[in-house]
Each structure stands twice: as C-alpha cells, then as structure tokens.
DRENMISE-605068 format. One record per residue (C-alpha): residue number from 1; residue in three letters; x, y, z. Coordinates in Angstrom, 3 decimals. Layout:
BEGIN
<paza NUM,ALA,<X,Y,Z>>
...
//
This chain:
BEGIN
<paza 1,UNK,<48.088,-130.573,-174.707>>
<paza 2,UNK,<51.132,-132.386,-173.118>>
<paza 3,UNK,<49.046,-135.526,-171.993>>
<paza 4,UNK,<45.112,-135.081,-173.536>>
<paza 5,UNK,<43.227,-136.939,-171.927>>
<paza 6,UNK,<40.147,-137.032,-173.517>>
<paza 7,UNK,<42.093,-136.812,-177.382>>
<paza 8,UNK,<44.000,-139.105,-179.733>>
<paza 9,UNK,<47.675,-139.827,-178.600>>
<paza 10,UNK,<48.640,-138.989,-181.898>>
<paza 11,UNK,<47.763,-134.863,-181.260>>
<paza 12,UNK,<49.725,-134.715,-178.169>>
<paza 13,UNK,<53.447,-133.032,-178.227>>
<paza 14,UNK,<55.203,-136.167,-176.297>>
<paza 15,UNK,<53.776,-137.988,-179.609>>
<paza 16,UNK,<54.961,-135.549,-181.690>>
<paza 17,UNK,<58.044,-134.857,-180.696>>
<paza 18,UNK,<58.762,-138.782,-180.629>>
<paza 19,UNK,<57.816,-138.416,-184.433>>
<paza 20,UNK,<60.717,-135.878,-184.979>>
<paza 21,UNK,<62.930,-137.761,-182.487>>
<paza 22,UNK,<62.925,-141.040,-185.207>>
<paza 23,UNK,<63.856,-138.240,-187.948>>
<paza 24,UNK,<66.653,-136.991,-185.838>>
<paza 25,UNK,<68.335,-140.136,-184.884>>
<paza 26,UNK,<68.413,-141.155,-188.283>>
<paza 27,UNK,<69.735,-137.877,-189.710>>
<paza 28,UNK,<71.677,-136.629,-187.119>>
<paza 29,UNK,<71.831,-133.268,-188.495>>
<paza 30,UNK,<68.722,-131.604,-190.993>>
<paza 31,UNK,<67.927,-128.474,-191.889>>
<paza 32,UNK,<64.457,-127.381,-190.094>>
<paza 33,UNK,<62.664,-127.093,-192.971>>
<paza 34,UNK,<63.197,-130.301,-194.728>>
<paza 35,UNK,<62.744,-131.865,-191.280>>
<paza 36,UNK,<59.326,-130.427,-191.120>>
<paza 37,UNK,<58.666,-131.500,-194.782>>
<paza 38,UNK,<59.707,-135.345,-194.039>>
<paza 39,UNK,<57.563,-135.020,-190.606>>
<paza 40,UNK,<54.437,-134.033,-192.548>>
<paza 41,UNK,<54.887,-136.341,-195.092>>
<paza 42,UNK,<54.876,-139.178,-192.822>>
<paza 43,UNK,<52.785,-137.843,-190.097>>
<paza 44,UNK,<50.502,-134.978,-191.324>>
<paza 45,UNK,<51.767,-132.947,-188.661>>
<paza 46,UNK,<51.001,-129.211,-188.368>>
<paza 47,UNK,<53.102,-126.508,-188.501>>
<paza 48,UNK,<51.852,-125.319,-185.001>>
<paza 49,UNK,<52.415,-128.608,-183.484>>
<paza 50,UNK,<56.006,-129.382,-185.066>>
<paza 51,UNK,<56.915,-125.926,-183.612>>
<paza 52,UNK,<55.189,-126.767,-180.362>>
<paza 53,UNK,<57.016,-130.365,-180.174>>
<paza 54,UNK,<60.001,-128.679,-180.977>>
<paza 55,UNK,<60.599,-126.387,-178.405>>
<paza 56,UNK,<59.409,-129.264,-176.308>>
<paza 57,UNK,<62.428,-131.046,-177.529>>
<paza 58,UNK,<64.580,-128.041,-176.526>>
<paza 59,UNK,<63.605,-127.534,-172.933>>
<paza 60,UNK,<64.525,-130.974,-172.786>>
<paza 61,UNK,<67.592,-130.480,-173.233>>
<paza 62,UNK,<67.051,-133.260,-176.408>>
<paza 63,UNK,<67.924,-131.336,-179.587>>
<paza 64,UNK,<68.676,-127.915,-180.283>>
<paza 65,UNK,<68.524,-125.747,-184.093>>
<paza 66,UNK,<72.045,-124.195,-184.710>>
<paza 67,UNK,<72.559,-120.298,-186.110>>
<paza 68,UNK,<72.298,-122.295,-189.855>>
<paza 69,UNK,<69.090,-123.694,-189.181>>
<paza 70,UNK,<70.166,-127.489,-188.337>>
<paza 71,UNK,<68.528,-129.589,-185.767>>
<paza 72,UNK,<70.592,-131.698,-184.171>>
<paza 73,UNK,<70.453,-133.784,-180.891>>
<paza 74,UNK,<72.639,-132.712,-177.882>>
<paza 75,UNK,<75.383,-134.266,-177.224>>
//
C-alpha cells in the first residue's frame, strides 16, 4: 500500500502523508484531531489511512504527536 501499483496515487500512504505534510507546514503545531478533520475535509481521507500515513510520517523521523496530542514536525 506504500507504492500500488495497480491503484490510484491518491490511496497510497506517500500521497497521504504528503496531504498531512501541507497541513503541517502551514500549522506548525495542531491538535490530531482537528488535523484529521481539515485532512478529510479537503481530501476525504479515512481514518485508517490518516493513521496509517501518520505513523508513516513518524518512522520518518518527519513529525511526531506530543503527550497533549499536537503534531508537529521534527526539528
């Protein structure tokens, strides 16, 4: 689910996570659930796949969500 190959760009978690990316440079720091609100309004995004592009985000080192519930990007 990384790279489909046989699916629409826009249902793969590189996608995705570029999606929340755009939020996250804008906003520096949001609280996870109005991130995920803003990303579905935009995007009609799941709930499984903001969570899956999420954690893809993390292992990346890209952003992380703080003990309040912020994302932010690294530093």
């Amino acid at each position: 689910m990384l790279l489909p190959e046989d699916i629409n760009p826009e249902l793969s978690i590189y996608y995705n996570g570029s999606v929340i990316l755009h939020f996250l440079l804008e906003k520096k720091n949001i609280d996870l659930i109005t991130l995920y609100k803003h990303v579905k309004n935009e995007n009609d995004m799941s709930l499984n796949t903001f969570m899956l592009s999420l954690d893809w985000l993390f292992l990346a080192n890209i952003a992380i969500v703080t003990e309040s519930g912020e994302v932010q990007l690294c530093s």
